[in-house]
C-alpha positions as CSV (number, residue, x, y, z in Angstrom):
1,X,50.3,-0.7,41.7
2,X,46.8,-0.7,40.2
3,X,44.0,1.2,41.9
4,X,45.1,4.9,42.1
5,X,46.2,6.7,45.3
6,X,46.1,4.9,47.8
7,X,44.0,6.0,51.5
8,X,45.4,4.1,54.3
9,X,44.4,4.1,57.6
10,X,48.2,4.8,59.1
11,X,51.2,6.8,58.7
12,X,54.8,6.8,59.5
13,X,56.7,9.8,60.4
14,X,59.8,8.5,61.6
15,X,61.3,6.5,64.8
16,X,59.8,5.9,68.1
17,X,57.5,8.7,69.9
18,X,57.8,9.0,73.8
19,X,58.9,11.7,76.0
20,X,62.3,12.7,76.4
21,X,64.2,10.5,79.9
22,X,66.6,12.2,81.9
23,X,69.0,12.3,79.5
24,X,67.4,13.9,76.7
25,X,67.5,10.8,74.6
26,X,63.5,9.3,73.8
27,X,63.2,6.0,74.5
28,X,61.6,3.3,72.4
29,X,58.4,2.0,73.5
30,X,57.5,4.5,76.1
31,X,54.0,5.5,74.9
32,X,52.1,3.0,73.4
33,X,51.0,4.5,70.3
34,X,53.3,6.1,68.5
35,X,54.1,6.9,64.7
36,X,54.9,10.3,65.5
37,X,57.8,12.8,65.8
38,X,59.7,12.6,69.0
39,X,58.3,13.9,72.4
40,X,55.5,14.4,71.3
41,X,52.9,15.6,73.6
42,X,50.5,13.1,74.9
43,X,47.4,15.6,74.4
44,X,48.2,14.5,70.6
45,X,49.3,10.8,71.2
46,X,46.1,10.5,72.3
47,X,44.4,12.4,69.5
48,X,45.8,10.4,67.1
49,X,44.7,7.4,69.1
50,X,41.3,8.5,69.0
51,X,41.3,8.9,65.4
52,X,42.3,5.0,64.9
53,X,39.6,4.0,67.2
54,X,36.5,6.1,65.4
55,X,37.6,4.5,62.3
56,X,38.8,1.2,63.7
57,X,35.2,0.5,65.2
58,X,32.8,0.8,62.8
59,X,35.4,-1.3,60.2
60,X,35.0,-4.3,63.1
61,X,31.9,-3.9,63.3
62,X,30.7,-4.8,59.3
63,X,33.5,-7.2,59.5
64,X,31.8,-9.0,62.7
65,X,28.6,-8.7,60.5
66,X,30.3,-11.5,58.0
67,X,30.1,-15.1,58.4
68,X,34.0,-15.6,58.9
69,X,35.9,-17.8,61.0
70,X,37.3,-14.7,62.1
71,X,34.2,-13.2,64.0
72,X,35.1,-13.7,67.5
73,X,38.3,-11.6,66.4
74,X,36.8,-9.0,64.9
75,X,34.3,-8.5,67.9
76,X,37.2,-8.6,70.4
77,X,38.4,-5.7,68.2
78,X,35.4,-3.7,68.6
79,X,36.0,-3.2,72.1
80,X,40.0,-2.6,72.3
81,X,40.8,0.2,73.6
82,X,37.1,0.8,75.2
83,X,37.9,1.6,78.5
84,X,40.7,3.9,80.3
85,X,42.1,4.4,83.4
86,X,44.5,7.0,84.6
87,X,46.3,6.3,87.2
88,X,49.7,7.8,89.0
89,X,49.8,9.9,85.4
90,X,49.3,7.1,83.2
91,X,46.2,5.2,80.9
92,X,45.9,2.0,81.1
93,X,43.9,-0.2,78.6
94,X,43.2,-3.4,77.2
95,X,44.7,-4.1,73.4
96,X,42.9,-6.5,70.7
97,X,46.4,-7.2,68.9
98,X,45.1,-7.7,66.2
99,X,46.2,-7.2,63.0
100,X,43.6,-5.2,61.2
101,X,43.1,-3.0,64.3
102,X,44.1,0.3,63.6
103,X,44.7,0.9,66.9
104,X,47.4,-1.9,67.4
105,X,48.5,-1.6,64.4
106,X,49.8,2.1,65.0
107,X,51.8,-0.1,67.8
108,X,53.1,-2.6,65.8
109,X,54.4,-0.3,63.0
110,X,56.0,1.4,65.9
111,X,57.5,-1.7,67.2
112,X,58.8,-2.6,63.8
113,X,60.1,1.2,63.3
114,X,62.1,1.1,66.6
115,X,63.5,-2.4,66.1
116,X,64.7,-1.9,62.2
117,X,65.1,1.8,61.1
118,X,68.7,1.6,62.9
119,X,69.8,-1.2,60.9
120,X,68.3,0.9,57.6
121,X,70.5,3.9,58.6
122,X,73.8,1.9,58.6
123,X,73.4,0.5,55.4
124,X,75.5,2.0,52.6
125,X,73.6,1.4,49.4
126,X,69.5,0.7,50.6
127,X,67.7,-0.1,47.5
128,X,63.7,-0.7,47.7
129,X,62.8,-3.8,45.8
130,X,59.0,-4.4,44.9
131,X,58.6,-8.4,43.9
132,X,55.2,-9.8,43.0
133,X,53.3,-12.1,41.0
134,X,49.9,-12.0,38.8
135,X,46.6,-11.5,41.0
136,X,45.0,-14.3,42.1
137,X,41.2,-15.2,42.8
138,X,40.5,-15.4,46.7
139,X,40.4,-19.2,47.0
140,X,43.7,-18.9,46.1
141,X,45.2,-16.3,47.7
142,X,46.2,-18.1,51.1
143,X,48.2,-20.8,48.9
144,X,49.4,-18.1,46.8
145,X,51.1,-16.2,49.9
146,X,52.4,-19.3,51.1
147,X,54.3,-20.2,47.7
148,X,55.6,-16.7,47.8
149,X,56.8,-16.9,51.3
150,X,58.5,-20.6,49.9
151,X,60.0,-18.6,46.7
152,X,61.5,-15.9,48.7
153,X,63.6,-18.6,50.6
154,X,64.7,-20.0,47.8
155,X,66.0,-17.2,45.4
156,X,67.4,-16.0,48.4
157,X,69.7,-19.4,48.9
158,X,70.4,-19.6,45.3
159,X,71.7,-16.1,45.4
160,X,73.9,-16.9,48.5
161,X,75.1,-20.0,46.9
162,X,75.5,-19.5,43.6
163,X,75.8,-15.6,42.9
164,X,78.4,-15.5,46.3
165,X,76.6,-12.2,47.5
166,X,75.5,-11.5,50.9
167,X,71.9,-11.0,51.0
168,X,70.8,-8.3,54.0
169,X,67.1,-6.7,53.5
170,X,63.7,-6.3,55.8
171,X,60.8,-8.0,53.9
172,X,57.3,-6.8,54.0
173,X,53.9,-9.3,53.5
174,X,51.7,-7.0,51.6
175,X,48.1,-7.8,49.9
176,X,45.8,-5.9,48.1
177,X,42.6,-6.0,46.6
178,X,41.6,-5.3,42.9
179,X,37.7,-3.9,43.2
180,X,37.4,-3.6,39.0
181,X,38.8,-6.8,38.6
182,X,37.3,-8.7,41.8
183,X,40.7,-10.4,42.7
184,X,43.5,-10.5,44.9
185,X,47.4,-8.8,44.7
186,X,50.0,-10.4,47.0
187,X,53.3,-8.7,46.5
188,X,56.7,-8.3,48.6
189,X,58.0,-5.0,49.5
190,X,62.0,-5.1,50.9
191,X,64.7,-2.9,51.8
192,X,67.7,-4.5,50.3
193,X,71.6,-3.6,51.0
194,X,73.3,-3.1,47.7
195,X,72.0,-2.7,44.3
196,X,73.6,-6.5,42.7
197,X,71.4,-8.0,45.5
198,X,68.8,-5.9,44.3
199,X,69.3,-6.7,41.0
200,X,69.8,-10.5,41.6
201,X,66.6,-10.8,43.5
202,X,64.5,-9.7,40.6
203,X,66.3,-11.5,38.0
204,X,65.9,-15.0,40.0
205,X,62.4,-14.3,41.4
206,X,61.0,-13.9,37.4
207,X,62.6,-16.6,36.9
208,X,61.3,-19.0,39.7
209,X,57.6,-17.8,38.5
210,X,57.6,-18.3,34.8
211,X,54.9,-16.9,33.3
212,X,53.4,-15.6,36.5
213,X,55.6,-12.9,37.3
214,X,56.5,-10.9,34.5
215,X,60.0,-8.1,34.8
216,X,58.4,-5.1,33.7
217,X,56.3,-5.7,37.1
218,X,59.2,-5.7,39.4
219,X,60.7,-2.7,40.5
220,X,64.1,-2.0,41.6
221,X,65.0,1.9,42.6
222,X,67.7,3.2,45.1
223,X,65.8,3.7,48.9
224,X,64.1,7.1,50.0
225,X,63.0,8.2,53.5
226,X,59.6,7.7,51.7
227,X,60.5,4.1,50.9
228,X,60.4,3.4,54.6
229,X,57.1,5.0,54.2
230,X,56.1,2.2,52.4
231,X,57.5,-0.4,54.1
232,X,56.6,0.5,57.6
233,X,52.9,1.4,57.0
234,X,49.4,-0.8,57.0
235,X,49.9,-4.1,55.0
236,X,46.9,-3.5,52.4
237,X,44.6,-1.0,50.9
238,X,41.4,0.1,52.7
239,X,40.3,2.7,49.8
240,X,41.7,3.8,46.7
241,X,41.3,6.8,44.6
242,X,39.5,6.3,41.7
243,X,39.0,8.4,38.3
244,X,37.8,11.8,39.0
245,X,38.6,11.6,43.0
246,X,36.3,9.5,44.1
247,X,37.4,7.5,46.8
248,X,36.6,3.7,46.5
249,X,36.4,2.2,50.0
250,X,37.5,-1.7,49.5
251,X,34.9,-4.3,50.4
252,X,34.7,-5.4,54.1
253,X,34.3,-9.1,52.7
254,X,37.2,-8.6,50.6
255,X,39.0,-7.1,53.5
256,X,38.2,-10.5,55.0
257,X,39.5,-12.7,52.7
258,X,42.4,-11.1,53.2
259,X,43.2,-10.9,56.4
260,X,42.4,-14.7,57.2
261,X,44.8,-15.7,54.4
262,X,47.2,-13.2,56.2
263,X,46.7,-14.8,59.5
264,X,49.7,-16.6,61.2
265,X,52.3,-14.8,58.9
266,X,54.8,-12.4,59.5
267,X,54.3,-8.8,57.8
268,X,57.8,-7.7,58.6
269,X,60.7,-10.2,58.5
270,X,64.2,-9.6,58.5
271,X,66.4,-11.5,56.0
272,X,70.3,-12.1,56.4
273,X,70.8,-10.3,60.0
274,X,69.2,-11.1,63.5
275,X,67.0,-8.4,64.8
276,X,67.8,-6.5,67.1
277,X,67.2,-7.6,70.1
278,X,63.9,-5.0,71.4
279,X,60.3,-5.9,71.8
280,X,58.9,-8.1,68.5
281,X,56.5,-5.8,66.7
282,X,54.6,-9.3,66.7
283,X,54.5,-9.8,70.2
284,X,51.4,-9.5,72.3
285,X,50.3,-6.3,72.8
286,X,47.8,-7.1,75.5
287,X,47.5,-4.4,78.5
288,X,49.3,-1.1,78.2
289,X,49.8,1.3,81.2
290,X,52.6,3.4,80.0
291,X,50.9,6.0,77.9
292,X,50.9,9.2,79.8
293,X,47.7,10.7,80.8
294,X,47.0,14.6,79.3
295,X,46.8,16.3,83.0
296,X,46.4,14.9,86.6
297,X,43.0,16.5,87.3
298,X,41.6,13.0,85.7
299,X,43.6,11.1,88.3
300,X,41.3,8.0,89.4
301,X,38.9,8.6,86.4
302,X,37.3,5.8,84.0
303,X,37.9,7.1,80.3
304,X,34.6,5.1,77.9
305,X,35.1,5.3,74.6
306,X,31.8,6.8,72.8
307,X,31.8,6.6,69.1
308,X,28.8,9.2,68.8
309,X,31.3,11.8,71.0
310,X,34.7,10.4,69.1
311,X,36.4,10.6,72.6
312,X,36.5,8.8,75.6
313,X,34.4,10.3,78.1
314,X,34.6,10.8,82.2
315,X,31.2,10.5,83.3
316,X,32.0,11.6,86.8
317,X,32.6,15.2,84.9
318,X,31.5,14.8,81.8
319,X,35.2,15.8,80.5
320,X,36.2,14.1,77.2
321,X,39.6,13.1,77.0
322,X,41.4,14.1,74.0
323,X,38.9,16.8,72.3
324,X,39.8,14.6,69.1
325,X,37.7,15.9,65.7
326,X,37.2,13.7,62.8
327,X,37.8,15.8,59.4
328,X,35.1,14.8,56.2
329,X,37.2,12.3,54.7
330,X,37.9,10.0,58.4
331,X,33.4,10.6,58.9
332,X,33.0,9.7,55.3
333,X,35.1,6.2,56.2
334,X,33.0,5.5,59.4
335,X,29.8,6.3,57.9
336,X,30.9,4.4,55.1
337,X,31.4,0.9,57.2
338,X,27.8,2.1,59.3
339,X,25.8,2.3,56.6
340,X,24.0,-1.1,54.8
341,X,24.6,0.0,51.2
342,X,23.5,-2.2,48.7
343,X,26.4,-1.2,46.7
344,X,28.5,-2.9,48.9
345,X,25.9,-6.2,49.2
346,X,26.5,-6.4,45.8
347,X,30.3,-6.4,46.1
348,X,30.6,-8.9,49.0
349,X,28.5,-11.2,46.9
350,X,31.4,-11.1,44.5
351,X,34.1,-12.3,46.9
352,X,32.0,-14.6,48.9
353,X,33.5,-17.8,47.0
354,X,37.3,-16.3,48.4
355,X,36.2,-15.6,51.5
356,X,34.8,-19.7,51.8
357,X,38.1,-20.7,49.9
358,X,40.4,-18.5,52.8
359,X,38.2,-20.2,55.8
360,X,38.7,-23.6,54.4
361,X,42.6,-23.2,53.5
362,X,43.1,-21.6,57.6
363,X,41.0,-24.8,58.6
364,X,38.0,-22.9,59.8
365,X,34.1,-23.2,59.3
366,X,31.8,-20.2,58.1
367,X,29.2,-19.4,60.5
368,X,26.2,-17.3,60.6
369,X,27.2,-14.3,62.3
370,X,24.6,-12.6,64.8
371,X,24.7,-8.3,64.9
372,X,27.2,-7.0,66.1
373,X,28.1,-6.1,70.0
374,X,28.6,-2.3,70.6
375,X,29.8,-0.2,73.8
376,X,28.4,3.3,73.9
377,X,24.9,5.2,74.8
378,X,22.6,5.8,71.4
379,X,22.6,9.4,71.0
380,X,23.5,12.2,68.8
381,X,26.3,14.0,68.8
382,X,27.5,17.3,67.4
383,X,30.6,18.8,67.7
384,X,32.6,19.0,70.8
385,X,35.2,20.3,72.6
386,X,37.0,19.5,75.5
387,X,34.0,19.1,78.2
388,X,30.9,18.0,76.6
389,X,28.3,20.4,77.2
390,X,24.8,19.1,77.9
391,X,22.9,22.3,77.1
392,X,24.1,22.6,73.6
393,X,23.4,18.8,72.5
394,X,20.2,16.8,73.1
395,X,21.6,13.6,75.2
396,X,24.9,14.5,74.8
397,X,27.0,13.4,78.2
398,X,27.2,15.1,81.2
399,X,28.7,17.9,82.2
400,X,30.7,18.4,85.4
401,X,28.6,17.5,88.8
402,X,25.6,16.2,87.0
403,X,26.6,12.3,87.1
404,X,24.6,10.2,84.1
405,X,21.0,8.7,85.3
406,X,21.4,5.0,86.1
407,X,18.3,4.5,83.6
408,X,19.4,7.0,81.0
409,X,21.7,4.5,79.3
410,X,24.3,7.7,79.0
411,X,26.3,5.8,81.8
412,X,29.1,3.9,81.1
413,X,26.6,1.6,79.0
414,X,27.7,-2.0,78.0
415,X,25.0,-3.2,76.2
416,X,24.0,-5.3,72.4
417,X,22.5,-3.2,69.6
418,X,20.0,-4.8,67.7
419,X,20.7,-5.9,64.3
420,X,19.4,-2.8,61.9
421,X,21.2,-0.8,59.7
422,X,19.8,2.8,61.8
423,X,20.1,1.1,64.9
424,X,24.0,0.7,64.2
425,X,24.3,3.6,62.9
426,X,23.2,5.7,65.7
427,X,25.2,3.5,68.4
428,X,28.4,4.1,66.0
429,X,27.1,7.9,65.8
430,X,27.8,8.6,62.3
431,X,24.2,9.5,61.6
432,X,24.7,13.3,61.3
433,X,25.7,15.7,59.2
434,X,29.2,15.7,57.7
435,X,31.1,18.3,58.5
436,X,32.7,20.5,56.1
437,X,35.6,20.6,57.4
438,X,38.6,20.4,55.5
439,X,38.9,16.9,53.3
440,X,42.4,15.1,53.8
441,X,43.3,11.4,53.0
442,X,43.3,8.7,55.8
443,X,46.5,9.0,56.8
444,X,47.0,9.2,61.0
C-alpha cells in the first residue's frame, strides 16, 4: 500500500473487553468500548475512551466546517459522547454511530471482533487476501466501490460454480487516500478459508478487471494474528508516514469524499457462512448504560466532556473522570484539525471536484456550512490529574465545594463558538504548548 506507515486512529488487541461474570468467562458486549484485553479495568476503558473523543472532536469539527451533505452528521458527532451519567455503577451516554466517529467506531470493531474472531479460529487454513483495483479520482470513487462490491459477487459465484470450491471468508470495505497523487484507493481486505480459494479469488478478480487490476497488486499470504489486525481496525487512513518521519495528516475534505461514498455500505461482510447470531457491529449504537463507572463516590454525578481538560469533568467537585493524558503525537493530531492552515486550504481545494462528484452520486446537495457548534467553557488548560485544581491553572474547573459561577461560562456550558480559527482553537483547547512527552503513533 502506497503512503508509508500508516497512523490510525484505532487498534485491536484481541476479542471482547468486559469484566469477568460469575463464571469467570467475559462476556461480549458488556462495556461499551472495548478493543482491549479481557477484564480490563474500567479506570482504562474509559481512558482509552477519552483518547477517541479528544481526537474524534476536533476531526468533526473541520469536517462540519465543509460544505458536505454530510454536515448535520458530522455535527451530531461532535457532541457524542458529551455528556455522562453514573448511575447504580454505571455511565450512561448518548452515541453518534457514526462511522468516522472514533468513539463508535472502537464499538463497532468490537462488535465485529466478538461476532467473527470465533469463526477465524476454527478455520484450518485462514489466508489473508488483499484485492484491489487502480486509484480512482473522487467523482468516481462512489461508482468505483459499488462495481467492486458487484465484482466480488461475481468472482465469488463463478468460483462456486465453475471451480466446485466452497468459498468461506469475512470481507472488509476499505478506502484510502493518495495525498501525492490527489486520488482515491478502494481495495478489499478478506480472511479466506483455504489457500485454492485464495488463490482462485485473485486469479478471477484480475481477470474481471482487465487492465485495471493488475496481479503483482494482489496479495495472497497465509493469515497472522496481525492479519486480523488489519482486518478489524479503522476502514481508511487518517495520516501516513512520510519520507524522513514526518507524519502527513490526510485532508479533512479528502476524508469527506470518502466517507460519503462509503455511506450505506457494509465495512465488514461475511461471505459463504451466516453470522453468528450476536449484536450486528452495524446496528445502532444509540444510548449505552452498561459501561461501569471508575468508583461509586461519582454516584448521581453529570460527567461534561471538556476538550481543553481532555476529560469529562464533575462540576459539583471539580473531579475529572478518567485522568486521561494525550501524548505529542494524539495533541499534534487535534491541533492539527484546530488549526486553519493554509497548507491544508490548499489541499481541499484539490479534492473539491470529488467531494461535489460523492454528494451528487449519494443524491445530496452541497451547502454552505456555518462554524461549527462546540460544548465546552473557553479556557486554558495545562496538565491534570485526577481532580482539577483551580489554584494551579487560570480558569481551569472547580475544585471540590466551589460549584462553577452561573456567569463564568465554566459550568456545564452548551453554547456556539464563533467562526475564527483562535476562537476554535481555544474552545477545542489545543492552543498550548505540546508536551514533550513521549511520541507514539495513533493507535488506541
Amino acid at each position: 500500500m502506497a503512503g508509508g506507515a500508516v497512523v490510525r486512529p484505532g487498534g485491536i488487541a484481541g476479542a471482547s473487553e468486559g469484566r469477568p461474570d460469575a463464571g469467570g468467562m467475559v462476556g461480549a458486549g458488556r462495556c461499551l468500548d472495548t478493543l482491549a484485553e479481557p477484564c480490563q479495568s474500567p479506570e482504562d476503558v474509559l481512558r482509552k475512551r477519552a483518547r477517541s473523543k479528544f481526537l474524534s472532536l476536533p476531526l468533526a469539527a473541520r469536517l462540519a466546517e465543509l460544505r458536505s451533505p454530510l454536515e448535520k452528521s458530522y455535527r451530531n458527532t461532535i457532541y457524542c459522547a458529551s455528556t455522562l451519567r453514573q448511575q447504580g455503577g454505571k455511565l450512561q451516554g448518548k452515541y453518534c454511530g457514526n462511522r468516522w466517529c472514533l468513539v463508535c467506531n472502537r464499538v463497532r470493531t468490537a462488535r465485529a471482533i466478538n461476532r467473527y474472531k470465533p469463526v477465524l479460529d476454527s478455520w484450518t487454513d485462514p489466508q489473508f487476501v488483499t484485492l484491489t483495483i487502480r486509484n480512482v479520482p473522487g467523482e468516481d470513487l462512489g461508482a468505483a466501490l459499488g462495481e467492486m462490491l458487484a465484482q466480488f459477487a461475481a468472482v465469488r459465484r463463478g468460483i462456486t460454480r465453475t471451480d466446485k470450491l466452497v468459498v468461506k471468508a469475512i470481507r472488509k470495505l476499505e478506502c484510502t487516500h493518495n495525498q501525492h497523487r490527489g486520488d482515491y484507493h478502494p481495495h478489499f481486505h478478506a480472511i479466506v478459508e483455504g489457500r485454492a480459494v485464495a488463490d482462485a479469488l485473485r486469479k478471477r478478480w484480475v481477470k474481471a478487471w482487465g487492465d485495471r487490476a493488475e496481479f503483482v497488486a494482489q496479495d495472497v499470504r497465509a493469515a497472522t494474528p496481525g492479519s486480523a489486525h488489519e482486518l478489524f481496525k479503522y476502514f481508511t487512513k487518517l495520516a501516513t508516514k512520510a519520507g524522513g518521519g514526518k507524519t502527513e495528516y490526510i485532508p479533512a475534505a479528502a476524508l469527506d469524499v470518502i466517507f460519503q461514498a462509503m455511506r450505506g455500505r457494509r465495512v465488514w461482510q461475511p461471505v459463504g457462512f451466516t453470522a453468528p447470531a450476536t449484536v450486528d457491529e452495524e446496528d445502532e449504537i444509540g444510548t449505552d448504560g452498561d459501561t461501569d463507572a471508575p468508583s461509586e463516590a461519582g454516584e448521581g454525578a453529570e460527567w461534561e466532556w471538556e476538550q481543553a481538560q481532555h476529560d469529562w469533568v464533575d462540576y459539583r467537585t471539580g473531579e475529572l473522570l478518567t485522568g486521561f493524558e494525550p501524548n505529542r503525537a494524539a495533541r499534534k493530531f487535534a491541533e492539527h484539525f484546530t488549526d486553519n492552515q493554509e497548507g491544508e486550504h490548499g489541499q481541499n481545494k484539490q479534492v473539491e471536484a470529488g467531494a461535489a462528484g460523492a454528494a451528487g452520486a449519494a443524491g445530496g446537495e452541497a451547502m454552505p456550512c456555518p462554524a461549527p457548534v462546540v460544548r465546552g467553557a473557553e479556557r486554558d488548560a495545562g496538565r491534570h490529574y485526577g481532580r482539577v485544581d483551580a489554584g494551579r491553572n487560570r480558569g481551569a474547573a472547580p475544585a471540590r465545594g466551589h460549584p462553577a459561577p452561573a456567569s463564568s461560562g465554566h459550568g456545564p456550558a452548551r453554547h456556539a463558538v464563533e467562526s475564527g480559527a483562535g476562537q476554535l482553537r481555544q474552545s477545542l483547547g489545543v492552543g498550548g504548548a505540546i508536551e514533550h512527552t513521549q511520541n507514539r503513533s495513533i493507535n488506541a
